[in-house]
N, C-alpha and C positions, 0 to 999 in steps of 0.2 A: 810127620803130618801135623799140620798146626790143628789150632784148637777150631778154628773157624772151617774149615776143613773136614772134622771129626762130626761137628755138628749138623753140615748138610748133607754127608751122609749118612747120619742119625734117621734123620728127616725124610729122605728120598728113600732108605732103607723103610721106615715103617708105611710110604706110598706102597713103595714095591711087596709088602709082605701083604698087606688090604688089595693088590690089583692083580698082582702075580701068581701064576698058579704053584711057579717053583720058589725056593729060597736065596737065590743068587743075589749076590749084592748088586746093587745099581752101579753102572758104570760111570764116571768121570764125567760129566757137561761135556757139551761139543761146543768150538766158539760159536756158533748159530744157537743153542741154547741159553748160554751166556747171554748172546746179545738182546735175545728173546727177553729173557729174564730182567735184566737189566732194562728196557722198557716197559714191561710189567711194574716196573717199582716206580719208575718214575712215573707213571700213568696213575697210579693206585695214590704216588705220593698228590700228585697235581688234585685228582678228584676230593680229595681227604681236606685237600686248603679250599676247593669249591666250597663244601657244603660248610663247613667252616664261615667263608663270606658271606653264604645267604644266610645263615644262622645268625651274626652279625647283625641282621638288620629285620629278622624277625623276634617275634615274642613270647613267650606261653608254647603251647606243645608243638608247635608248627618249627618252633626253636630247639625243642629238646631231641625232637627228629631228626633234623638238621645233623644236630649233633652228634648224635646218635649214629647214623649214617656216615659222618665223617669218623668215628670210633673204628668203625667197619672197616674201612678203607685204609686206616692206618695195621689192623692186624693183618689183610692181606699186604699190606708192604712190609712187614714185619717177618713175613712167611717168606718174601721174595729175598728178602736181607739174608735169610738165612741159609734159603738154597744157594743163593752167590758167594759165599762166606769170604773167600779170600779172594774170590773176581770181584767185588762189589765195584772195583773201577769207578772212576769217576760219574757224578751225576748227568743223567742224560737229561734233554727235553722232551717234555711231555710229545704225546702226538699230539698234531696239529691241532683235531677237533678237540682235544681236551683244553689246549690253548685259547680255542675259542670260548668254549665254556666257562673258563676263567676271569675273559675277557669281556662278557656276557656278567657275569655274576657283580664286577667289580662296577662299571658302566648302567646297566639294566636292570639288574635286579634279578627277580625270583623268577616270573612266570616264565621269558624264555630260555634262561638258563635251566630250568626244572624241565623244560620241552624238551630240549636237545639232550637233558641228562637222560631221562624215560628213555629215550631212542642209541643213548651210549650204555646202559644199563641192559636192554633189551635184545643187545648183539655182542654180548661178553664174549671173549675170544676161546673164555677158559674151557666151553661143553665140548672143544674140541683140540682142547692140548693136554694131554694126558702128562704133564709136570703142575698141571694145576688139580687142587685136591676135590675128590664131588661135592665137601661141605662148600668151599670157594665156588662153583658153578651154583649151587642149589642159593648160595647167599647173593650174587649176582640174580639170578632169580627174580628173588625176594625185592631186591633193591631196586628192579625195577617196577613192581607192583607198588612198593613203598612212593618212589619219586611219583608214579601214575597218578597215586591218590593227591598227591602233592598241588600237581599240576593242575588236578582237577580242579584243587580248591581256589587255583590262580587264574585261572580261566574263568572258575564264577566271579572272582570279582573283580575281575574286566571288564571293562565298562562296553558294551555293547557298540558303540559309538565307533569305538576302537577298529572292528571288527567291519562295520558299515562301512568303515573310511577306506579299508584295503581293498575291500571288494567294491566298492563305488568309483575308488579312483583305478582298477582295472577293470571296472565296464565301460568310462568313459575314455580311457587306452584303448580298448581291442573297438567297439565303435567306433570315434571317428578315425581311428589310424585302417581302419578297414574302408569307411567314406573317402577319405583321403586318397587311397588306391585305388578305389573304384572309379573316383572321375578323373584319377593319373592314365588310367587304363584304357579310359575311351581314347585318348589320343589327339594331340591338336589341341588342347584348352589351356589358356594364358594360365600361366604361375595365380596371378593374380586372383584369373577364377577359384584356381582352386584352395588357396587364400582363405577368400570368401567363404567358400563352401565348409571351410573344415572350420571358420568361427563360426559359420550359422549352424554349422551340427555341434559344436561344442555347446552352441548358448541353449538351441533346442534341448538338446539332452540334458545339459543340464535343468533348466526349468522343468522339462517334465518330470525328472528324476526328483526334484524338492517340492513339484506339485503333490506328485504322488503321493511323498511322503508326508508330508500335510493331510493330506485327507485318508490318508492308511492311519495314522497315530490319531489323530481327530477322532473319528470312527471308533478309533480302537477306547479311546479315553472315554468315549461318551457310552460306550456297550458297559465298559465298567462301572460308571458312573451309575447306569440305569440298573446296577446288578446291585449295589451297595446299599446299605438300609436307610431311609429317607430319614434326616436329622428330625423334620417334624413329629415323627411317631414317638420319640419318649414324652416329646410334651401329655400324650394322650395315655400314657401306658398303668398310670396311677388311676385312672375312671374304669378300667378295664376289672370285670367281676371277676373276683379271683380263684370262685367255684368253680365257674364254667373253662377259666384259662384258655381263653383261643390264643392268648400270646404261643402256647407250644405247636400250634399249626404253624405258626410262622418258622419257625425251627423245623419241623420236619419238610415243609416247602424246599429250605434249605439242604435238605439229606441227611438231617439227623433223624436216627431212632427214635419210637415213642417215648424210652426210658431215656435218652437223653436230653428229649425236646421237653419234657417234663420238669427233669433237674435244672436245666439252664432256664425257664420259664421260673422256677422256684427261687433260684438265685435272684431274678429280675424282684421279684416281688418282693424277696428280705431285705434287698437293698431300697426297694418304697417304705417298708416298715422303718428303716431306720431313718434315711435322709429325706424322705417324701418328694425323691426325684431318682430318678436313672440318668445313665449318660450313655452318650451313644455305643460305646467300647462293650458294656455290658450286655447294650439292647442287642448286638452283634451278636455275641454268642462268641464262646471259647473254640469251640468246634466249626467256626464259619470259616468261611474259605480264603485265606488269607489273602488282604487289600495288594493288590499287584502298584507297585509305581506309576503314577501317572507322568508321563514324558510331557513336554512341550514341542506342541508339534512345530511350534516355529523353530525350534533350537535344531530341531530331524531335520528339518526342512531344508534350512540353511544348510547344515554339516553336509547332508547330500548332494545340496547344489555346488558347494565349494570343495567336497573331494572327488565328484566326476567333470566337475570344470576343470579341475589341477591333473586329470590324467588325461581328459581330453584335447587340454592346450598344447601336451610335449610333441602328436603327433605333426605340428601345425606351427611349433616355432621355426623351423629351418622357413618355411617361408619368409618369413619376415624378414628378412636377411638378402633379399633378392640373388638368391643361386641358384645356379642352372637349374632347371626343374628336379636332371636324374639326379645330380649332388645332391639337392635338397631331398628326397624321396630317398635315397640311400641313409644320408644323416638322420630322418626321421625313422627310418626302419633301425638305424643300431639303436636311440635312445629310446624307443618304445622296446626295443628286443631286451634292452636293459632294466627297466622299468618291470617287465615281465616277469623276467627271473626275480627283482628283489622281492614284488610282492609276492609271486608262488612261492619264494623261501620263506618268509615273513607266512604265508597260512601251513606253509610245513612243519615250520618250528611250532607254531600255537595248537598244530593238532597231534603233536608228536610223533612227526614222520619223517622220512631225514629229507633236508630242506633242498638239496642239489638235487634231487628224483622230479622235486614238486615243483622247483626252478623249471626245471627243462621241458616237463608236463602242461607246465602254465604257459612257456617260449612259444610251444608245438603249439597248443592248441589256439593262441596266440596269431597267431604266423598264418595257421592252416587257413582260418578265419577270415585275414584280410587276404590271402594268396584266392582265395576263392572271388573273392569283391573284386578282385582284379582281373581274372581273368575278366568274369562277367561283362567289368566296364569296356574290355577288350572286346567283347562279342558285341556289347551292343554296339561300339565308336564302328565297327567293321560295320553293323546290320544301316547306321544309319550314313555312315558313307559311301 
């Protein structure tokens, strides 16, 4: 028996003495075990050079996690080396999705490859193959709570924008490619018409989609604004009697205690003793409710009207092409159906769900959407013919 040999059943002997009721030695791998195994390694190997990449190109503890986690991943392939001993056979390729994630990591970067990790981390194969050890299940686990937090912190600092863009260019997808059906459906109306129709719902939609958001962000900047401490009040805040201290009403106004509205009112005042001025940051208070970003609402405005223009227009190119109506109507149903799937995967992957569930979710519901505008237009072309 060779050495490599001795050693995996070393290894599979002390599973079997912790799982086992009896003492019997473990029997010999089956090639299905084998082959098992040997994807195990090479999966364990591929994840271990992921986080490796992202690690690469972060900094500070976001990096030593990384790493950290690629540590992880190399002692379970270390464990799989072992149980293979003299099968180790040649290197397999990784599964698929792990390939993707690689592919993701090296191209993308952190936030979706950290999604699709969360969700490869969170369906370990190990809680139900009794060759892999509880500590290996319970560290699968872990690692995916670990990528979670990960994920989370690349989510935050995704710019919002991002976010509006997917979801604005499939409202203006399932809109007008649902108008477009509707006056397909009535029956009888030139190509041309319907042309028309699917640029004037494109343009509509869009403008109202970046009116909206102009006076949504407007609104929103100006609530803020009217929340925040009025730059004039430190000019005044030195005449203010320092017996009576009404500056600490202004602080409890705000939701601070009397003992805090006290202190931070006492601070205001040491700093008149020394510089015979305040600055606004101070008049603010430590404890004040942290100044939120103010957006430009033209910059919403715009991103809105040009990513529900840009989903809006795919239902409505086949026209322009002058073909047959159904050809066209059929062309615009596969590119919008395509369109569907990539962003339902695109909000799968960002919210750590697997992204072909959330393809198909987004297809369906998609689909069902304008199949319903269709009929419609079919009832009413009947009711007014």
């Amino acid at each position: 028996m060779t050495a490599g040999s001795e050693e995996r059943n070393n290894v599979m002997q002390q599973e079997s003495d912790s799982q086992l009721s009896d003492d019997q030695p473990a029997n010999p791998p089956t090639p299905k075990q084998i082959r098992r195994w040997q994807q195990y390694l090479a999966n364990e190997r591929a994840e271990a050079a992921v986080y490796r990449e992202l690690a690469r190109n972060r900094e500070g503890e976001e990096k030593e996690i990384l790493l950290a986690m690629a540590k992880a991943e190399e002692r379970h392939e270390q464990y799989w080396r072992t149980m293979l001993g003299d099968d180790l056979g040649f290197p397999r390729a990784p599964s698929f999705s792990t390939r993707i994630m690689g592919f993701l990591a090296k191209r993308f970067g952190t936030v979706f490859t950290l999604a699709m990790m969360q969700t490869a981390e969170s369906r370990s194969p190990y809680a139900d193959d009794a060759d892999a050890t509880e500590q290996m299940t319970a560290d699968e686990a872990i690692h995916a709570e670990v990528v979670r937090g990960l994920a989370a912190r690349g989510r935050e600092k995704m710019s919002g924008n991002f976010r509006a863009a997917v979801f604005g260019a499939n409202d203006g997808l399932v809109s007008n490619f649902a108008l477009v059906l509707g006056v397909m459906g009535a029956g009888g109306i030139d190509s041309n018409i319907i042309l028309l129709t699917g640029i004037s719902g494109m343009l509509a939609g869009a403008l109202s989609m970046g009116a909206g958001e102009y006076i949504s962000v407007k609104s929103q900047n100006e609530l803020l604004e009217a929340s925040h401490p009025h730059l004039a009040t430190s000019t005044v805040v030195p005449q203010l009697d320092v017996d009576a201290n009404e500056l600490a009403l202004v602080y409890r106004a705000r939701g601070m205690s009397v003992a805090e509205a006290k202190e931070q009112a006492d601070k205001v005042f040491a700093q008149i003793e020394q510089s015979k001025s305040v600055d606004a940051e101070m008049l603010a208070g430590a404890n004040a409710a942290e100044d939120e970003t103010l957006s430009s609402p033209w910059m919403v405005a715009a991103s809105s009207f040009l990513c529900f223009g840009a989903g809006a227009l795919l239902p409505v190119l086949p026209f322009f092409f002058d073909l047959p109506q159904m050809i066209a109507g059929v062309i615009a149903t596969a590119l919008v159906g395509i369109a569907l799937m990539v962003t339902g995967a695109i909000t799968g992957i960002l919210s750590g769900k697997p992204p072909f569930l959330r393809a198909i979710r987004q297809l369906v519901v998609g689909m069902l959407a304008a199949g319903v505008t269709y009929a419609l237009g079919m009832l009413f072309g009947v009711a007014v013919g």
